[in-house]
Structure formats: C-alpha cells, structure tokens
VMD Tcl script that draws the C-alpha trace (Angstrom):
set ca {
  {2.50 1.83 -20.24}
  {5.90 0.19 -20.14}
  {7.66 -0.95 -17.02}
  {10.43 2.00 -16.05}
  {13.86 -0.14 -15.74}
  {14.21 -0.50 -11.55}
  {17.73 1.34 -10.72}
  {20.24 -1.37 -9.50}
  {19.81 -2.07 -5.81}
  {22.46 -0.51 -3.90}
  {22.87 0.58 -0.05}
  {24.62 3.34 0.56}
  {26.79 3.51 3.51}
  {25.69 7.05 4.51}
  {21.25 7.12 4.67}
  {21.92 10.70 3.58}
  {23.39 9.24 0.35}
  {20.23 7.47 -0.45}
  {18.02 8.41 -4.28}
  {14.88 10.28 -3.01}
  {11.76 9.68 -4.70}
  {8.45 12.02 -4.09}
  {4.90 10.79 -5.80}
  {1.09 10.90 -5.16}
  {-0.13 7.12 -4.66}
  {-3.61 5.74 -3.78}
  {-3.65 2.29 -1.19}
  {-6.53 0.30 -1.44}
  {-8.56 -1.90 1.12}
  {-9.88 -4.70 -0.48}
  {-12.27 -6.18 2.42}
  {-14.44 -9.67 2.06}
  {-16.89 -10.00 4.94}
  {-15.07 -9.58 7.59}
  {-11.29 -10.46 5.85}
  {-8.93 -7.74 4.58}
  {-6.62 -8.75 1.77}
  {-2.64 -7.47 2.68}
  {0.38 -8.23 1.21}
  {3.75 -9.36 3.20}
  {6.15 -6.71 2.23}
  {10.11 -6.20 2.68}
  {13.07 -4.76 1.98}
  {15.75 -6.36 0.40}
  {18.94 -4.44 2.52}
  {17.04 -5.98 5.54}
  {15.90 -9.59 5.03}
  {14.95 -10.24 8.34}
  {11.57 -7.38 8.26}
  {8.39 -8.01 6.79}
  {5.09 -5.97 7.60}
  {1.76 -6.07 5.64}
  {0.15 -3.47 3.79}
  {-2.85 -2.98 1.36}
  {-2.78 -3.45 -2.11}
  {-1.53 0.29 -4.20}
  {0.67 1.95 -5.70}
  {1.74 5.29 -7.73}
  {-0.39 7.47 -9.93}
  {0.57 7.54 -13.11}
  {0.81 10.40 -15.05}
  {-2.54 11.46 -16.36}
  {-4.72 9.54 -13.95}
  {-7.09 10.27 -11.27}
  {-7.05 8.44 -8.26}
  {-9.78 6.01 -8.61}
  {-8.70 5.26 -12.03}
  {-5.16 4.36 -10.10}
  {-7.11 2.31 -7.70}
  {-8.75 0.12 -10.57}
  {-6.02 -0.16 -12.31}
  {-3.42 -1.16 -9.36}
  {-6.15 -3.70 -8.13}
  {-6.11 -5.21 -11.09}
  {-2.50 -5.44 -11.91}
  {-1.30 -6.74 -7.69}
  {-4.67 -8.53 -7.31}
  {-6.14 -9.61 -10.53}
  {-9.28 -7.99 -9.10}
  {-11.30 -5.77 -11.50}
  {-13.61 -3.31 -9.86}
  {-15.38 -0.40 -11.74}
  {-14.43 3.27 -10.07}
  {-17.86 3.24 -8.68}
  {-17.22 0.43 -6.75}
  {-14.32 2.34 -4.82}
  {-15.90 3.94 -1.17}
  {-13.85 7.16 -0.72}
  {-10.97 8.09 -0.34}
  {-11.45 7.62 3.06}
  {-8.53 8.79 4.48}
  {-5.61 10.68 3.19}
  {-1.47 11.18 4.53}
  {2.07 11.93 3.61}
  {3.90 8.58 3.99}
  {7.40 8.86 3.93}
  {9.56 5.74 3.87}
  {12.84 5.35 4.64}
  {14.41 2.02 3.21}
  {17.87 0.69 2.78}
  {18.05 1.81 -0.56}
  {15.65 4.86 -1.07}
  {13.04 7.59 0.97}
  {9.92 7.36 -0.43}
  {7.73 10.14 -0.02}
  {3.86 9.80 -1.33}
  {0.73 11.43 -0.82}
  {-1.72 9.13 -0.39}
  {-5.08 8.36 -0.71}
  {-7.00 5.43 1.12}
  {-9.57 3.98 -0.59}
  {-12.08 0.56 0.45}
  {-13.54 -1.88 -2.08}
  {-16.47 -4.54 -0.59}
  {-15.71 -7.74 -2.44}
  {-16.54 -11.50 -2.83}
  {-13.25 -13.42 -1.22}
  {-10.79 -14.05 -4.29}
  {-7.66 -15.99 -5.30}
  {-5.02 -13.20 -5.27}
  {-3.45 -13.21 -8.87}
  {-0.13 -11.59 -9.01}
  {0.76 -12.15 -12.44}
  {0.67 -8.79 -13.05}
  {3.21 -7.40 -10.29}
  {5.91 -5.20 -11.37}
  {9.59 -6.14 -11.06}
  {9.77 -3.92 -7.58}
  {6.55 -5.61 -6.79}
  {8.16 -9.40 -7.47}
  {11.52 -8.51 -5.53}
  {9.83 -7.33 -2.28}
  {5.93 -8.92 -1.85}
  {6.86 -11.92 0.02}
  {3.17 -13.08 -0.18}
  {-0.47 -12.40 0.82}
  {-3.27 -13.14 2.56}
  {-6.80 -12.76 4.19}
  {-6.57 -11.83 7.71}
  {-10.10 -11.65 9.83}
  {-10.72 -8.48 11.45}
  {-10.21 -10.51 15.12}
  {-6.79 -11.17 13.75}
  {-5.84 -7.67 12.63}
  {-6.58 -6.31 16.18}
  {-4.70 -8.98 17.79}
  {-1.62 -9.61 15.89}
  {2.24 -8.16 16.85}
  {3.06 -8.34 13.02}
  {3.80 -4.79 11.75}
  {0.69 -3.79 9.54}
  {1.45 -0.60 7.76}
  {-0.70 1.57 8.19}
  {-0.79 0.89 12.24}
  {-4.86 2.57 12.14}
  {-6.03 0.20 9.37}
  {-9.10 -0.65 11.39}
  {-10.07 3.01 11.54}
  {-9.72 2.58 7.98}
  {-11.86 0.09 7.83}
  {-14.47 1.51 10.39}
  {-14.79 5.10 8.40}
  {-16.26 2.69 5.71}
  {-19.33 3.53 8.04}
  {-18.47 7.52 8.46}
  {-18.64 9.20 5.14}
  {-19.53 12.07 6.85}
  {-15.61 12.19 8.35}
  {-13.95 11.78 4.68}
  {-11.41 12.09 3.75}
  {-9.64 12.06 7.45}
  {-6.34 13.53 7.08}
  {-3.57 11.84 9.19}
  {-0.99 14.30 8.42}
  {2.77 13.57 7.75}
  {4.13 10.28 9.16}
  {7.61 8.60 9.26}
  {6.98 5.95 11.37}
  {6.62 3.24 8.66}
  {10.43 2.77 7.95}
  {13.02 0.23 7.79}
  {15.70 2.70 7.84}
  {15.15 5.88 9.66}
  {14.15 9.05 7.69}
}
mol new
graphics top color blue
foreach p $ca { graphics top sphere $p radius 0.5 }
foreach p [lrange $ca 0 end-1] q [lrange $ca 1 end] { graphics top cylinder $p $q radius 0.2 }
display resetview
C-alpha cells in the first residue's frame, strides 16, 4: 500500500480550527525479559514535549487487528512475529489526542508480543513516523515504575501484568483524553 501524502503541517490559531481524524488502531507491547521496547514521541507545534509509547499504528482498510499488529511491528520495529505470537488484545480504549495540528481519535486495541531483545530497525517508518519518533529504547520494568517521563499509556504496567490474566481480556479502559499536547 502506498504512503497517503501527510497534509502540510499547520497550527491553527483557534484548537477548534484543527483537521479531525477518527480510526481504529492496534498498539503493541513488544516485551524482552523484563525490558519493554517504547518509542520517544513528539509533536512538532511543541518541541519542548516528548513522552514514550509502544510501537502501533492504524488499521488499514481490510485488516484485522493482529494482522495490523504484524504488520506495524514489522514496518516501526523491523520485528516479524507471526499473529499467533500476539497475546490478546489485552486491553482495549478510545484514545483521543489533541495535538497542535490535529485530534486524533482511535479505538484501540493493546496487544503483547514475548521476544528475544532486538536492534530496533526503523527503516520502514512512515513520513509522520520520521517527523515525530525522536528515538527508542528498552526500558526495565524497575525503570518504567520509577520514571517522571510521560509514558503514554500512564497503566502500561497493568498492561504488561494482564499478560498473566487472560481471564480479564480484553479490559476496557473506556474513553480517555488525558494523553494530549493540546487540550481536546
């Protein structure tokens, strides 16, 4: 599938004024022992925030979720996993983010992926994906629970944990709003 042409960034002076964009997306957790893979993220109206976040991305037409999951891990990562190699979805939410330049609203699905540790390869990121991924790495579980960075999404060690609880899948953490560098 080609590459869709980004739309010029622009910030409007009025958030109201901002393009809306709704889609279904799956987030991964790629976990090695006890290291989870994230990726430094920004926006480019604000160049002083960063936060972390799993690997993922949209659904494109015509997929199914794990199929997404594969594929995305593949293209951010240069991981390749088989769909049976996916635990979940775990977890799902509405995420809506409100940037500079854009909401984004997108039903998501979390899934996990139990790995040998990897050098990331992100030859295969998008043109959105090489304007705001700052850079990546593995942080130990110690670290997650400690750090003040801003790790998106805030409960990614329940995430992790419900690895154990397939019982509880898919938990569904409702609508949230909090994960914006712009307010909603």
């Amino acid at each position: 599938m080609s590459e869709p042409t980004r739309v010029p960034f622009f910030i409007p002076d009025d958030p109201a004024d901002r393009r809306n964009k709704i889609r279904s997306a799956v987030r991964i957790v790629v976990r090695a022992g006890d290291e989870i893979l994230l990726f430094e993220d920004s926006d480019p109206g604000y160049a002083d925030l960063r936060w972390w976040v799993t690997p993922g991305g949209g659904i494109d037409p015509g997929e199914t979720e794990p199929q997404a999951a594969v594929r995305e891990l593949a293209e951010e990562t240069g991981l390749v996993v088989g769909e049976d190699d996916l635990i979940g979805p775990v977890s799902r939410r509405i995420a809506v983010h409100g940037y500079s330049d854009e909401v984004l609203e997108q039903a998501e699905a979390f899934y996990l992926v139990d790995v040998p540790k990897f050098d990331v390869d992100v030859s295969g990121h998008t043109v959105d994906e090489q304007l705001t991924l700052q850079s990546n790495r593995w942080w130990t579980l110690d670290e997650l629970a400690d750090t003040t960075e801003w790790i998106w999404p805030h409960y990614l060690l329940e995430l992790i944990a419900l690895a154990d609880e397939p019982g509880r899948w898919p938990v569904d953490y409702g609508r949230e709003t909090d994960e914006s560098t712009r307010e909603v």
